[in-house]
N, C-alpha and C positions, 0 to 999 in steps of 0.2 A: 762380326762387324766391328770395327775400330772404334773404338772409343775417343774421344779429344780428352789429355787431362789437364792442358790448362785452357782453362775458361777464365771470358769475364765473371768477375765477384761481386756482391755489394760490400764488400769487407770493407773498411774504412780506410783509406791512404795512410791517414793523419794517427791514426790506432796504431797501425803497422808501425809505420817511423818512429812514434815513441816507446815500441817494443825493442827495435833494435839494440844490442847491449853495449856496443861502444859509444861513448858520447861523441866523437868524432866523427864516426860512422852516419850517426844520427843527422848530426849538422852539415856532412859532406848530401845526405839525404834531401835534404831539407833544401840545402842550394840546388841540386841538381830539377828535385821536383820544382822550384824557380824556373832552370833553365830551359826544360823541357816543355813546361806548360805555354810559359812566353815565346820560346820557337815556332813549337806546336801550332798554339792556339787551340788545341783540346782540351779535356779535363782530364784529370789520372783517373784509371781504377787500376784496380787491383784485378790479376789476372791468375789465377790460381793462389796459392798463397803467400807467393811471396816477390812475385813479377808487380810493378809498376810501369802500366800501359798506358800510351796517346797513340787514342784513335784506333781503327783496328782495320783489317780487311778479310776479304775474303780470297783463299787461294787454292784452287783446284791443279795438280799435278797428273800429266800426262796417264800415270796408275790408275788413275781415276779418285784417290784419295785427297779427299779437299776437307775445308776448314777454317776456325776463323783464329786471326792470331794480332796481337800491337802492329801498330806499325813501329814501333818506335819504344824503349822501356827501359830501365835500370832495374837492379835490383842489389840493396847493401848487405852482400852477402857475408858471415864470418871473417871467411880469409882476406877477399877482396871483392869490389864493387865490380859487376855485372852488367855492362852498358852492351842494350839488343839494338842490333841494326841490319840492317836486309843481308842477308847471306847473297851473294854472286852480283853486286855491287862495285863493277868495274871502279867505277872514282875511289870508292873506300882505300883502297892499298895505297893511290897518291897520297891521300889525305892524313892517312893515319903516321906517313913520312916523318910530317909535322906535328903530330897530338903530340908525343912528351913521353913519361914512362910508362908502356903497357904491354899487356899480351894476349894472342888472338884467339878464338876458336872458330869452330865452323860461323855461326852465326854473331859470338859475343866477342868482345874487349872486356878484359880487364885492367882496372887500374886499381892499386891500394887507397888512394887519397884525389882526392879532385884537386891539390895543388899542383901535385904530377903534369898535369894536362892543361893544355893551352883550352881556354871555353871559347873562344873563337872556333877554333877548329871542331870542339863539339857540335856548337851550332850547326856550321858545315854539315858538319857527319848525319847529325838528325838533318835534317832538309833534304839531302842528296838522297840518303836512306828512301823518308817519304816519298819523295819526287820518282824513285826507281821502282818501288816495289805498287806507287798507283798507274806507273805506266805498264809494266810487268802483269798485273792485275785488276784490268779495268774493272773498274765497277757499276755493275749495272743500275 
């Protein structure tokens, strides 16, 4: 049976961010959990140890393997910061035209510094994210 290994935590947001070792890192943290909480209107947790989530859902795949995950998270990784946004999210690729400087993976963006990036178009990105993955995912 599959295990989930990132889960919600009670771990502290506010812990986490002042473990992180770069002090820019730290403060680029600190805005973001800003921008996401006031988008959002969720509250952060922490989702394994080192994801910062708003909001979560539930999502069951055709395999039959389902699960719960953010909607929406950063996470201020060593190299570079770690912004989660719904994987197969048509809008994403217009929108990221205009973010600024970053690079993609299946589900994440990367950016080194949040001055990189326009936070308009963040915003965007979290809302659009949200707005696909509760249509994608009804919730019962």
């Amino acid at each position: 049976m599959y295990e989930q290994k990132t889960k919600e935590t009670e771990q502290s947001v506010v812990e986490f961010i002042e473990n992180v070792d770069s002090p820019k890192k730290r403060e680029d943290a600190y805005k973001l959990l800003d921008i996401f909480s006031e988008t959002t209107g969720f509250e952060a947790k922490m989702w394994g140890p080192s994801i910062i989530g708003f909001g979560s859902y539930h999502y069951k795949y055709k395999t039959g393997h389902e699960g719960d995950a953010p909607l929406v998270g950063f996470s201020p990784r060593k190299a570079k910061i770690s912004l989660y946004f719904a994987p197969g999210d048509p809008d994403r690729t217009e929108l990221l035209k205009h973010f600024g400087k970053h690079t993609t993976g299946a589900a994440c963006v990367y950016i080194n510094k949040l001055a990189d990036v326009d936070e308009e178009i963040l915003k965007k990105l979290i809302n659009k994210s949200i707005e696909f993955l509760l249509k994608t995912y009804p919730q019962e």
